[in-house]
PAZAKOL-79122 format. One record per residue (C-alpha): residue number from 1; residue in three letters; chain; x, y, z. Coordinates in nm, 3 decimals. Each point is the difference from the previous one (the first is absolute). Layout:
<doros>
+-----+------+------+---------+---------+---------+
: pos : code : unit :      xx :      yy :      zz :
+-----+------+------+---------+---------+---------+
: NUM :  ALA :    A :       X :       Y :       Z :
...
+-----+------+------+---------+---------+---------+
</doros>
This chain:
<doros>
+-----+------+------+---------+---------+---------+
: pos : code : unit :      xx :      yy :      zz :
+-----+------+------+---------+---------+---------+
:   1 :  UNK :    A :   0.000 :   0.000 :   0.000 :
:   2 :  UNK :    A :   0.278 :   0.229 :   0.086 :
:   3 :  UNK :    A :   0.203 :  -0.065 :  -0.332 :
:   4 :  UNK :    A :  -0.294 :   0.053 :  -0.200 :
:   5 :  UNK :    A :  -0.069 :   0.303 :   0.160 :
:   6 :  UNK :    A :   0.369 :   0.117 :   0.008 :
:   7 :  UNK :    A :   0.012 :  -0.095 :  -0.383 :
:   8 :  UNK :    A :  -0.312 :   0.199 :  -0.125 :
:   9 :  UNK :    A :   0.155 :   0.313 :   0.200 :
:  10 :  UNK :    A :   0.370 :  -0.035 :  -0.185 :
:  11 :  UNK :    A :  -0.210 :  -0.026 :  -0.311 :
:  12 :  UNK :    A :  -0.196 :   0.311 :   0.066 :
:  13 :  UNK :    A :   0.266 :   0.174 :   0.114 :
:  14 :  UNK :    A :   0.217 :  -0.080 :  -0.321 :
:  15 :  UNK :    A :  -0.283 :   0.092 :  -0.220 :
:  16 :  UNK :    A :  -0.016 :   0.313 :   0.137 :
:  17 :  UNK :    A :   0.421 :   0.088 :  -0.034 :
:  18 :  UNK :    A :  -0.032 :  -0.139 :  -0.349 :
:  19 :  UNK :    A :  -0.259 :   0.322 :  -0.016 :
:  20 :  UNK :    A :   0.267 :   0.207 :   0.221 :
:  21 :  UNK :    A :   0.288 :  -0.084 :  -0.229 :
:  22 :  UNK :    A :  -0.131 :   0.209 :  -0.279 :
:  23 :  UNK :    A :   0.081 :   0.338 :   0.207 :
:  24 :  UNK :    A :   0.332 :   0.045 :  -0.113 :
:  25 :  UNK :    A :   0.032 :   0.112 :   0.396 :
:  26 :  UNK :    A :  -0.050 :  -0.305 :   0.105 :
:  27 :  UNK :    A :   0.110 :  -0.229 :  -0.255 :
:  28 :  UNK :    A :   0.337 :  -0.103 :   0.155 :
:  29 :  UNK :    A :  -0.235 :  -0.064 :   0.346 :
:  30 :  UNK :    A :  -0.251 :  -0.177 :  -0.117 :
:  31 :  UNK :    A :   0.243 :  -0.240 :  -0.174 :
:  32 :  UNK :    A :   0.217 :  -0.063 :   0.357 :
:  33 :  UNK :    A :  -0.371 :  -0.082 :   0.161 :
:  34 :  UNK :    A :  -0.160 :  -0.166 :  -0.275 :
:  35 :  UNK :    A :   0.326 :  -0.242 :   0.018 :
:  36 :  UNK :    A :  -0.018 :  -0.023 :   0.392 :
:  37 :  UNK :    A :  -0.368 :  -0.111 :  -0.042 :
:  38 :  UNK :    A :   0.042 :  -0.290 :  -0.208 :
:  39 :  UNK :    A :   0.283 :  -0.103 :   0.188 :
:  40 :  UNK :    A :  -0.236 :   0.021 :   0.269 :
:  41 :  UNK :    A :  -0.241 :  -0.301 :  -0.155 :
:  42 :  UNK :    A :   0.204 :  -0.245 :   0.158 :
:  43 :  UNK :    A :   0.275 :  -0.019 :   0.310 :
:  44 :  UNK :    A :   0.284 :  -0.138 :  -0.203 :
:  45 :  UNK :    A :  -0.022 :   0.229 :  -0.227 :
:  46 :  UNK :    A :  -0.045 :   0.264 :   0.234 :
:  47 :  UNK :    A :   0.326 :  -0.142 :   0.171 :
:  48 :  UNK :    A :   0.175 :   0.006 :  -0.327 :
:  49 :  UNK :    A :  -0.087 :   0.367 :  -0.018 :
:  50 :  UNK :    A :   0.078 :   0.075 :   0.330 :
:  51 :  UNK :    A :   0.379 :  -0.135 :  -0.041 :
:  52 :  UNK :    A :   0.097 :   0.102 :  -0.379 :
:  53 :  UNK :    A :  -0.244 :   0.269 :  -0.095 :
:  54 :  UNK :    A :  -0.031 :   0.192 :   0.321 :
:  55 :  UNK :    A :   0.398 :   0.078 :   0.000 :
:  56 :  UNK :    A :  -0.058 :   0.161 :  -0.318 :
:  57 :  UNK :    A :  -0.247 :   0.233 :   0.114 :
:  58 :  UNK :    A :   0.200 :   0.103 :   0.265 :
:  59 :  UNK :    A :   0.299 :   0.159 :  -0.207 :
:  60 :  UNK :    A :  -0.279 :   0.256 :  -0.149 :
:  61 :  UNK :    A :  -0.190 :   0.018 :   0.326 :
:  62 :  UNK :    A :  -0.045 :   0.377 :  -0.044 :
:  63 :  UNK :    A :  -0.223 :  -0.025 :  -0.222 :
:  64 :  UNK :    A :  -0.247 :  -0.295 :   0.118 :
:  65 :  UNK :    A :  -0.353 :   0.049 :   0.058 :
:  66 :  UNK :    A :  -0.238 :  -0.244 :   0.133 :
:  67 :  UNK :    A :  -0.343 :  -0.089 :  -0.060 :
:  68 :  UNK :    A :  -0.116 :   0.234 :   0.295 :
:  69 :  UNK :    A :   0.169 :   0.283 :  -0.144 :
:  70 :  UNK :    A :  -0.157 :  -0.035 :  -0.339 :
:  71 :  UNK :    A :  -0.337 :   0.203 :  -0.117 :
:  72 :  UNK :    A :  -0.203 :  -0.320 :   0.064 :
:  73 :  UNK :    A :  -0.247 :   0.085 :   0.300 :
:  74 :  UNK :    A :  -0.154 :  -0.307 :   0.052 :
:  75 :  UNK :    A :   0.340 :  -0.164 :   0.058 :
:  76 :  UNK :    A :   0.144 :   0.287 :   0.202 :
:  77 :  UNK :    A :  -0.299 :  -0.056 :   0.231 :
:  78 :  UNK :    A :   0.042 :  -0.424 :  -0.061 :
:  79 :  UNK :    A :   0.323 :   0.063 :   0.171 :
:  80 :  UNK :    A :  -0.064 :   0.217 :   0.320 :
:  81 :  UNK :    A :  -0.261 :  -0.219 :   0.090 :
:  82 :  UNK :    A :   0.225 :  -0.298 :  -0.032 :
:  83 :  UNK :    A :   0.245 :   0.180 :   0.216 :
:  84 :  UNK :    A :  -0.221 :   0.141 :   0.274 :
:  85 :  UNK :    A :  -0.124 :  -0.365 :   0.098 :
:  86 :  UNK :    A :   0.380 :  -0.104 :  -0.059 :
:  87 :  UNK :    A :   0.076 :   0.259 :   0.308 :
:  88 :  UNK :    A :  -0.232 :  -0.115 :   0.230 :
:  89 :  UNK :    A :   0.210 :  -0.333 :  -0.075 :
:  90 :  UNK :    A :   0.222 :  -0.115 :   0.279 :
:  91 :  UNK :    A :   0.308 :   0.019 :  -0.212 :
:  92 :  UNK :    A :  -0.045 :   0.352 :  -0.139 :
:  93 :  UNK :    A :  -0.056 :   0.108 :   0.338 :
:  94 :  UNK :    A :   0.360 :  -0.169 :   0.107 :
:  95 :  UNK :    A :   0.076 :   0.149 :  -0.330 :
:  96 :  UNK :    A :  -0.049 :   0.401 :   0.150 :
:  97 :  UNK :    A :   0.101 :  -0.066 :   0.331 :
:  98 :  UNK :    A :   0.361 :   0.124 :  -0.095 :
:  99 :  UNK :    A :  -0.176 :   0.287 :  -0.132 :
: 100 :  UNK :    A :  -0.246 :   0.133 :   0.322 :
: 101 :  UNK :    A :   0.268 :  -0.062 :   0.226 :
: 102 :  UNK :    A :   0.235 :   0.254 :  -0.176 :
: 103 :  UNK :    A :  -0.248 :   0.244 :  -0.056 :
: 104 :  UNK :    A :  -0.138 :  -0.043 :   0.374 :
: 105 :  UNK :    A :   0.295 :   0.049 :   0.148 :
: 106 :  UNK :    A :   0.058 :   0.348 :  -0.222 :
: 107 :  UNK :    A :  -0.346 :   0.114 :   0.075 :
: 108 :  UNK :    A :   0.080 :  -0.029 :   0.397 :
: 109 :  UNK :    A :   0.343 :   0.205 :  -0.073 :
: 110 :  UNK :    A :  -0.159 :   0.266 :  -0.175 :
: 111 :  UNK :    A :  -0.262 :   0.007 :   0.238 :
: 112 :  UNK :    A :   0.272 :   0.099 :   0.273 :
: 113 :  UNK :    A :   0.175 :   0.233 :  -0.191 :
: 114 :  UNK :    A :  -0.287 :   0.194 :  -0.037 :
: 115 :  UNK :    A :  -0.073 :   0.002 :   0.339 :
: 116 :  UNK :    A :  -0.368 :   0.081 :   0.007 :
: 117 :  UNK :    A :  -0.319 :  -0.109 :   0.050 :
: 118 :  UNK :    A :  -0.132 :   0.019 :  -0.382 :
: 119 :  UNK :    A :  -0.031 :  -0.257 :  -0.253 :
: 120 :  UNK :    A :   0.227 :  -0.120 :  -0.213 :
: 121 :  UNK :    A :  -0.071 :   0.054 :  -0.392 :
: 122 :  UNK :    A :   0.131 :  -0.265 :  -0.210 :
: 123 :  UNK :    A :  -0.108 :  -0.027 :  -0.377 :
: 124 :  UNK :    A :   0.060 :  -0.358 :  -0.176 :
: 125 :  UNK :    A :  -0.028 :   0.010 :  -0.380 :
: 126 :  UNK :    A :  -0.037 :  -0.274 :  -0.203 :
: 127 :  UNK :    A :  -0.179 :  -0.177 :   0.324 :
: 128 :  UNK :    A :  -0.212 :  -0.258 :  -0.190 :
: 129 :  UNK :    A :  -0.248 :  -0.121 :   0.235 :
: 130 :  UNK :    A :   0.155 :   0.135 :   0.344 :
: 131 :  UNK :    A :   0.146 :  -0.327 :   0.085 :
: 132 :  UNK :    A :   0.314 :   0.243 :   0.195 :
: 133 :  UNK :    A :  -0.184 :   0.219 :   0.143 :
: 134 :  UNK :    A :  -0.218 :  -0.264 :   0.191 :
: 135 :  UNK :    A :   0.270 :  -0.192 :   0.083 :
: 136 :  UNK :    A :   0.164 :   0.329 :   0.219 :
: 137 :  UNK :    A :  -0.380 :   0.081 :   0.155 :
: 138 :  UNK :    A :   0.070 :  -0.342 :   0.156 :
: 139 :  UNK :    A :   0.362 :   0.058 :   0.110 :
: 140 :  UNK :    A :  -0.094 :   0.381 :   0.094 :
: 141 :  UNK :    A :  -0.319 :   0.020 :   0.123 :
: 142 :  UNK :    A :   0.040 :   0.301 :   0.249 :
: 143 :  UNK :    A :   0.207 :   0.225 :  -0.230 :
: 144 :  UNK :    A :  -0.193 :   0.279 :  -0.182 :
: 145 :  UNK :    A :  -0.008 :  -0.041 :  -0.358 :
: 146 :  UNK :    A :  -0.135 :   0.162 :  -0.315 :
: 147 :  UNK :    A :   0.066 :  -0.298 :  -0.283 :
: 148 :  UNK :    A :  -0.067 :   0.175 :  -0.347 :
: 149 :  UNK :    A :   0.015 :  -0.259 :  -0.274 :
: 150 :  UNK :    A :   0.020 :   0.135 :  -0.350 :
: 151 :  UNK :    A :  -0.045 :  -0.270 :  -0.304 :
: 152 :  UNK :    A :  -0.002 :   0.059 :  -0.340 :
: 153 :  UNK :    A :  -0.212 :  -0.339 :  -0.095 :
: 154 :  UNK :    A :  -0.388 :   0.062 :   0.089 :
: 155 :  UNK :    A :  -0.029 :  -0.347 :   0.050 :
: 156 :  UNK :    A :   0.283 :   0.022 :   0.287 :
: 157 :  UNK :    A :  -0.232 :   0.231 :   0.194 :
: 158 :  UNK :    A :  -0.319 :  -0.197 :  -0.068 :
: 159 :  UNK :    A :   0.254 :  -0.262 :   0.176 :
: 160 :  UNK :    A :   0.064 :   0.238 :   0.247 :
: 161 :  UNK :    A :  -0.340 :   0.120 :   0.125 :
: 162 :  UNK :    A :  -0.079 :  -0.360 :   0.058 :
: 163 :  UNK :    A :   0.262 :  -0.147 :   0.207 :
: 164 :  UNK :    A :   0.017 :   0.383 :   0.216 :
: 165 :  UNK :    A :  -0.435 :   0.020 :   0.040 :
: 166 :  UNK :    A :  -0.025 :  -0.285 :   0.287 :
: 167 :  UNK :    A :   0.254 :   0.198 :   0.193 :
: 168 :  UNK :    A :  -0.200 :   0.317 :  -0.038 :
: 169 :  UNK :    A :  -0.347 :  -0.179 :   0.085 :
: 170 :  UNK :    A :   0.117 :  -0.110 :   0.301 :
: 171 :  UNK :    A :   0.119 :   0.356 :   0.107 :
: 172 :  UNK :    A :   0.426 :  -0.121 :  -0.024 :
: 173 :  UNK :    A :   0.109 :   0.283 :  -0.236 :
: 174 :  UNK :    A :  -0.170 :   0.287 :  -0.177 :
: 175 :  UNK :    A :   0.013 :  -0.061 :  -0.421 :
: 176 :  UNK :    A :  -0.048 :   0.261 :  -0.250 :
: 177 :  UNK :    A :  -0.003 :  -0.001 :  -0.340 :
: 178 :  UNK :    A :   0.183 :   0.345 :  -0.135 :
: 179 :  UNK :    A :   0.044 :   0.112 :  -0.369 :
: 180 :  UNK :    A :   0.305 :   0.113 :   0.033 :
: 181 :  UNK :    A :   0.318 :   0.021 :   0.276 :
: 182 :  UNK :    A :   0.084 :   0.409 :   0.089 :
: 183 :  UNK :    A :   0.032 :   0.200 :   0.285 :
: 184 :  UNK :    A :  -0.321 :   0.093 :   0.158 :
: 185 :  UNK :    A :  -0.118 :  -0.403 :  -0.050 :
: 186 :  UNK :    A :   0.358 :  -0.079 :   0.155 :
: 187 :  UNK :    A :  -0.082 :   0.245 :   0.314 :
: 188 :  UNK :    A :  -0.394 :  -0.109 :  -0.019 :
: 189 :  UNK :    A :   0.116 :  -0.371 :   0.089 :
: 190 :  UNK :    A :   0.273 :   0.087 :   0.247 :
: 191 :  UNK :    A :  -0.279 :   0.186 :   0.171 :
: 192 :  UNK :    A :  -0.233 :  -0.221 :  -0.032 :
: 193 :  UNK :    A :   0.255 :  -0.275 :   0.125 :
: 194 :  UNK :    A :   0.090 :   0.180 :   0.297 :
: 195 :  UNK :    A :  -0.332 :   0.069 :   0.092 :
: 196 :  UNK :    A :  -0.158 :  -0.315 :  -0.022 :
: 197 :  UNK :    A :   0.342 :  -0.216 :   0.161 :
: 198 :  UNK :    A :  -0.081 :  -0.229 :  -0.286 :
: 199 :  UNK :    A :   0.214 :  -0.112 :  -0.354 :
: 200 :  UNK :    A :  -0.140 :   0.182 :  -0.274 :
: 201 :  UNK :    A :  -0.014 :  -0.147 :  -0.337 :
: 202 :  UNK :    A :  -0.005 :   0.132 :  -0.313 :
: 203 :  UNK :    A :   0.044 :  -0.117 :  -0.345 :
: 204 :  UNK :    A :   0.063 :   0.204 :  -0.324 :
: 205 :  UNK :    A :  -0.078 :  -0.091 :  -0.352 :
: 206 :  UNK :    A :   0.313 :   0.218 :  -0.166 :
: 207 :  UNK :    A :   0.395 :   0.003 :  -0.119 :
: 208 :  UNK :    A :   0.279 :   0.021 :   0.263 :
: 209 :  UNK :    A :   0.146 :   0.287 :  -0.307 :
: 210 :  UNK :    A :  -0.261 :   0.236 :   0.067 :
: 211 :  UNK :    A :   0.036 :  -0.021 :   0.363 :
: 212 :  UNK :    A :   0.262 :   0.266 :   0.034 :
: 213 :  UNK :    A :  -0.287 :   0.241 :  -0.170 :
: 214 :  UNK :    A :  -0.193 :   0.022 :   0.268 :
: 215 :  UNK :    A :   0.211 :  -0.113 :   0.349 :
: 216 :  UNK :    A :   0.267 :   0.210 :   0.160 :
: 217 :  UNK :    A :   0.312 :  -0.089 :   0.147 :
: 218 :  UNK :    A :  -0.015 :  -0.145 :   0.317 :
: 219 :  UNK :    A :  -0.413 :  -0.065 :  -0.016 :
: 220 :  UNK :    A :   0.079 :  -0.373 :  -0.010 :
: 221 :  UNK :    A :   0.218 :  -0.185 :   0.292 :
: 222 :  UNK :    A :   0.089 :  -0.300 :  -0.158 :
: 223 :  UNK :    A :  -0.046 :  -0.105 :  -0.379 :
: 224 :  UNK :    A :  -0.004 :  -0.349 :  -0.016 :
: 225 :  UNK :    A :  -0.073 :  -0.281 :  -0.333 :
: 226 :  UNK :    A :   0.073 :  -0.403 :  -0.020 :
: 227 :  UNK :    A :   0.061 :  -0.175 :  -0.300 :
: 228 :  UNK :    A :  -0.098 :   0.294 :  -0.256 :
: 229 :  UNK :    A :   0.302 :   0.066 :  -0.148 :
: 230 :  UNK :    A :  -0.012 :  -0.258 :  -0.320 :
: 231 :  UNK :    A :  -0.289 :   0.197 :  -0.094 :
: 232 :  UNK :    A :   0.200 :   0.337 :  -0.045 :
: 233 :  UNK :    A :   0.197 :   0.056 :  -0.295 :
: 234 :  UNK :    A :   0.362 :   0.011 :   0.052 :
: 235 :  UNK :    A :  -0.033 :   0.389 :  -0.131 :
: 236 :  UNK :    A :  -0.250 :   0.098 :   0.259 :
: 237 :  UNK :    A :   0.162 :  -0.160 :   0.284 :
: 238 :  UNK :    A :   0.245 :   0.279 :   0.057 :
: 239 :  UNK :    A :  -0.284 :   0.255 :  -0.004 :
: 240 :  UNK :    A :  -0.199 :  -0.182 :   0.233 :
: 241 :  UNK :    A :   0.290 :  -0.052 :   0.268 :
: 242 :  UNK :    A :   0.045 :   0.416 :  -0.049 :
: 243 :  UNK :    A :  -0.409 :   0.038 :   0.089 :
: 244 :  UNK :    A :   0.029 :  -0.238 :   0.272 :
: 245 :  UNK :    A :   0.337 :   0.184 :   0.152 :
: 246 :  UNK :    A :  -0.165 :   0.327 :  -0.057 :
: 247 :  UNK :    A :  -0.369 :  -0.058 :   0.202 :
: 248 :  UNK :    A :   0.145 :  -0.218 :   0.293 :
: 249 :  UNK :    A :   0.318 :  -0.035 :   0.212 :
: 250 :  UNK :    A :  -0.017 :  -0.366 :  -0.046 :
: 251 :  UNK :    A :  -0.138 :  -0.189 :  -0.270 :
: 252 :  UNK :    A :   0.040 :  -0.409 :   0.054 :
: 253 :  UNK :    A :   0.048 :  -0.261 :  -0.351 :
: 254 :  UNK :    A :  -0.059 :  -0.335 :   0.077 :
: 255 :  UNK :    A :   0.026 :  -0.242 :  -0.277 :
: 256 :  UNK :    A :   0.117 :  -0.353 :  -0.079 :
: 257 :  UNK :    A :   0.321 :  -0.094 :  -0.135 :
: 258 :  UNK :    A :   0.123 :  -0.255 :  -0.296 :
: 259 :  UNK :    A :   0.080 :  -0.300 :   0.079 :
: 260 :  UNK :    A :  -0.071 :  -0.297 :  -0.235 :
: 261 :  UNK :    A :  -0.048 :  -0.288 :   0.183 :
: 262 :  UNK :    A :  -0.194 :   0.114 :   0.266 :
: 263 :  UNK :    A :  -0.255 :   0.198 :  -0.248 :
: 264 :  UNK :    A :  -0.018 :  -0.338 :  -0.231 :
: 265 :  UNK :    A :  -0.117 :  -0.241 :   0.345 :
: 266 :  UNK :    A :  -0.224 :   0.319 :   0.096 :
: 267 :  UNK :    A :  -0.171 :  -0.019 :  -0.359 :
: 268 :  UNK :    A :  -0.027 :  -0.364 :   0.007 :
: 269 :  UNK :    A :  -0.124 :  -0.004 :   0.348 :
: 270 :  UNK :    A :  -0.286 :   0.277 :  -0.091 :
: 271 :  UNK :    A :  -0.127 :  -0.215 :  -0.273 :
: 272 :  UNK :    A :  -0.102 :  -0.284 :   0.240 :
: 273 :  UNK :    A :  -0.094 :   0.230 :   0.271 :
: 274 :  UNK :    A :  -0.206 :   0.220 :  -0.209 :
: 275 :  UNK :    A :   0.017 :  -0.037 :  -0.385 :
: 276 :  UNK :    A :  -0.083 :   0.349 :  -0.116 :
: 277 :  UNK :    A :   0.146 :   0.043 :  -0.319 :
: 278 :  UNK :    A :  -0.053 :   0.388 :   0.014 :
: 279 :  UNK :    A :   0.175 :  -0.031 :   0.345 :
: 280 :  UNK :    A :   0.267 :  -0.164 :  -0.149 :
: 281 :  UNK :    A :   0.084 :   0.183 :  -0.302 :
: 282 :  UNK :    A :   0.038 :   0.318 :   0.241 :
: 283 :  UNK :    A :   0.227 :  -0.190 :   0.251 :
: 284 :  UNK :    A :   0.227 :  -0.163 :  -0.249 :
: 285 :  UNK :    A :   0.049 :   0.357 :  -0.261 :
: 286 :  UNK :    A :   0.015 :   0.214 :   0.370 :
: 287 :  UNK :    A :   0.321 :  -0.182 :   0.125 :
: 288 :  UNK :    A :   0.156 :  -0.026 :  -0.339 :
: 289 :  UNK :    A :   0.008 :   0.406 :   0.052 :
: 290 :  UNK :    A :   0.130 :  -0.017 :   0.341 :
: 291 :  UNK :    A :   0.319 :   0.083 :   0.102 :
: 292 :  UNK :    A :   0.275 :  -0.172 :   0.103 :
: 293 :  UNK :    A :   0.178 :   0.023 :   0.388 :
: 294 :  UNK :    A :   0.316 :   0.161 :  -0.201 :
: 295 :  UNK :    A :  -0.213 :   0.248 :  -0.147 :
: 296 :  UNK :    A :  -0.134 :   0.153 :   0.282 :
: 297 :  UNK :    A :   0.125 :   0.352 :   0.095 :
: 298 :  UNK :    A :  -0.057 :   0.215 :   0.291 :
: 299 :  UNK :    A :  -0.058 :  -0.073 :   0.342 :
: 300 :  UNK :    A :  -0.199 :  -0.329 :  -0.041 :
: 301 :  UNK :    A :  -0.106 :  -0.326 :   0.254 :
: 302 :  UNK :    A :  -0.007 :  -0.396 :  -0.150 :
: 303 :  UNK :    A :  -0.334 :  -0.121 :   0.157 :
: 304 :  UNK :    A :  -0.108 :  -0.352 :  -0.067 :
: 305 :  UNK :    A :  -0.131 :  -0.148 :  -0.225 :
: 306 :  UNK :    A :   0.244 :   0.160 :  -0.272 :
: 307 :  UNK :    A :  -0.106 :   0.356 :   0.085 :
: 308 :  UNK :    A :   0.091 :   0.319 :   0.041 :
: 309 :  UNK :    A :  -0.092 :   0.305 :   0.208 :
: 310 :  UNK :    A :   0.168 :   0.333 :  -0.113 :
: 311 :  UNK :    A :  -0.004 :   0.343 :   0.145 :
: 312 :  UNK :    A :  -0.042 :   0.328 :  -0.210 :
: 313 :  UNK :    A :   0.066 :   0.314 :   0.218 :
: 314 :  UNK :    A :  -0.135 :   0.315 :  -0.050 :
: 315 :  UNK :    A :   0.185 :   0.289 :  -0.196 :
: 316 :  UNK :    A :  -0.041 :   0.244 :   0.292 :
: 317 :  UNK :    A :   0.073 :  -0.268 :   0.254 :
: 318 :  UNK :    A :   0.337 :   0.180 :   0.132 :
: 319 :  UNK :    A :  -0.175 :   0.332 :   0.035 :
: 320 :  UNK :    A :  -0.249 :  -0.185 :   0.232 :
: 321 :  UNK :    A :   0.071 :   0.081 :   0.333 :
: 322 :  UNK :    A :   0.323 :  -0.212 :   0.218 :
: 323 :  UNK :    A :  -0.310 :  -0.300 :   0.110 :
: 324 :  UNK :    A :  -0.030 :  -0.062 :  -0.391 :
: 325 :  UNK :    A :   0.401 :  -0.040 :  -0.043 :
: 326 :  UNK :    A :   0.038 :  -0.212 :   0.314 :
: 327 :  UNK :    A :  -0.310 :  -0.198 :  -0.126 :
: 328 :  UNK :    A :   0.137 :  -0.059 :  -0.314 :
: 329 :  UNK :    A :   0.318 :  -0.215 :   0.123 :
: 330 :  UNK :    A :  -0.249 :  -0.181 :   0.213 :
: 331 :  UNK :    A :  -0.228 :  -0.105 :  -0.284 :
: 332 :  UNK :    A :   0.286 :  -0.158 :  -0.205 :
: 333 :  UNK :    A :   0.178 :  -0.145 :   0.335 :
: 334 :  UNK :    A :  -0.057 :  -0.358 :  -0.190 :
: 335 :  UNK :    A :  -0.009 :   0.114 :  -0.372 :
: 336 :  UNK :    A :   0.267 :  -0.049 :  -0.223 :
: 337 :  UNK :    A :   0.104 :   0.274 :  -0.272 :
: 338 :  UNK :    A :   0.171 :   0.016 :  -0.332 :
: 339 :  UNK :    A :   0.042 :   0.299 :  -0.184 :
+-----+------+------+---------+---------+---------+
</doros>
């Protein structure tokens, strides 16, 4: 029952790339998918993709888009479905642990820098479903916190409202939904944070590149995203890490890391466990674009399993005043850096 179904999805999904292909945009993508896919009909030859055709991809890795990245709506949402019941998975929980514990323990170190009794802001973008930002409510639930998530993907935020309404029906946080992230919505949560002594929610329909439009330096505390970067061209990325440095004194990256081996089991292993081939075709072409442990640069923390945790300072961070530059040497106490 499951291979039929699994087999009339490939198909549709083929037929419509074959469609896709004739954008000359998205010719090049649509051929890498529509080759993953019929791999896909089969493990073996799956296998055999994974070991001699995945390699390949990987030397022009800039350039790879997968099916969730592609103009193909009914996929795009295929695929955040498959993942939001894949993170309520006991794995993919084990999975973010690295992840909540780094960003908890930043959160509380902030928090005592700034020394006060207000809420903290922290904006994720890219936040898919919310899957982070639940996972700290749990580790923190007594610190004030405004958690903005901004998506570009409606379906992310369909996702979103979902998974964050039981929390708000039973009176845990406050949720909002905003149009857009700027000031006087920044200062309306804080207020409405402090004033309630609950976590405030809100989630954003918009582009992390128009945030610095509307936000002003030092609005947001900590700027925070997990596993987004293999959706941002390699030309953006520089402008985004110059937003990021230029709204908040901290901005955390956490992301996985290639390795091989350990991705090819992983793959494998979510086939039995669930065998989504949307899922699957954004695992496998995500950690093809990941990077490497000798490519990392900056101040940056291995975290199991084969991930990362980076941190982005602010561009004003040494005209902050002496806390912020004591704080600073404290927050990378266990990171590594390479310039």
């Amino acid at each position: 029952m499951i291979a039929t179904k699994r087999a009339r999805e490939i198909q549709e999904i083929i037929s419509d790339l074959e469609l896709l292909k004739l954008d000359p945009r998205y010719r090049e993508a649509a051929e890498i998918n529509i080759r993953f896919f019929k791999a896909a009909r089969s493990i073996f030859s799956f296998i055999h993709w994974l070991i001699f055709v995945a390699p390949e991809l990987r030397r022009k890795r800039e350039s790879l888009l997968e099916l969730g990245d592609l103009p193909l709506e009914k996929w795009q949402r295929r695929g955040y479905d498959a993942l939001a019941k894949i993170e309520r998975h006991k794995f993919a929980r084990i999975v973010t642990t690295g992840f909540a514990r780094e960003l908890c323990q930043i959160i509380l170190k902030v928090k005592e820098i700034e020394n006060n009794n207000e809420a903290l802001v922290m904006l994720d973008f890219g936040f898919g479903g919310g899957e982070l930002g639940r996972r700290v409510f749990e580790e923190l639930p007594h610190v004030p916190l405004v958690y903005i998530g901004v998506d570009i993907t409606p379906a992310n935020i369909e996702l979103a409202k979902k998974a964050f309404k039981p929390l708000h029906e039973t009176g845990e946080i406050v949720f909002k939904e905003i149009p857009k992230v700027d000031d006087e919505t920044i200062d309306t949560l804080r207020q409405l944070a402090n004033d309630t002594s609950k976590k405030v929610v809100a989630v954003c329909l918009g582009d992390i590149f128009d945030l610095d439009k509307y936000v002003s330096p030092g609005k947001i505390d900590i700027i925070c995203h997990s596993r987004v970067l293999h959706h941002i061209s390699p030309v953006d990325r520089p402008r985004l890490v110059d937003i990021c440095q230029r709204l908040s004194p901290i901005t955390v990256e956490m992301d996985d890391r290639y390795c091989f081996w350990f991705k090819f089991w992983a793959t494998l292993g979510t086939w039995v466990i669930y065998p989504s081939v949307t899922l699957m075709n954004g695992a496998v072409l995500s950690w093809l674009r990941d990077p490497a442990k000798e490519e990392l640069r900056g101040y940056f923390k291995l975290v199991p399993p084969f991930c990362y945790v980076r941190l982005i300072f602010g561009q004003n961070i040494y005209s902050q005043d002496e806390k912020w530059e004591a704080a600073m040497k404290t927050l990378v106490r266990d990171f590594s850096f390479k310039g």
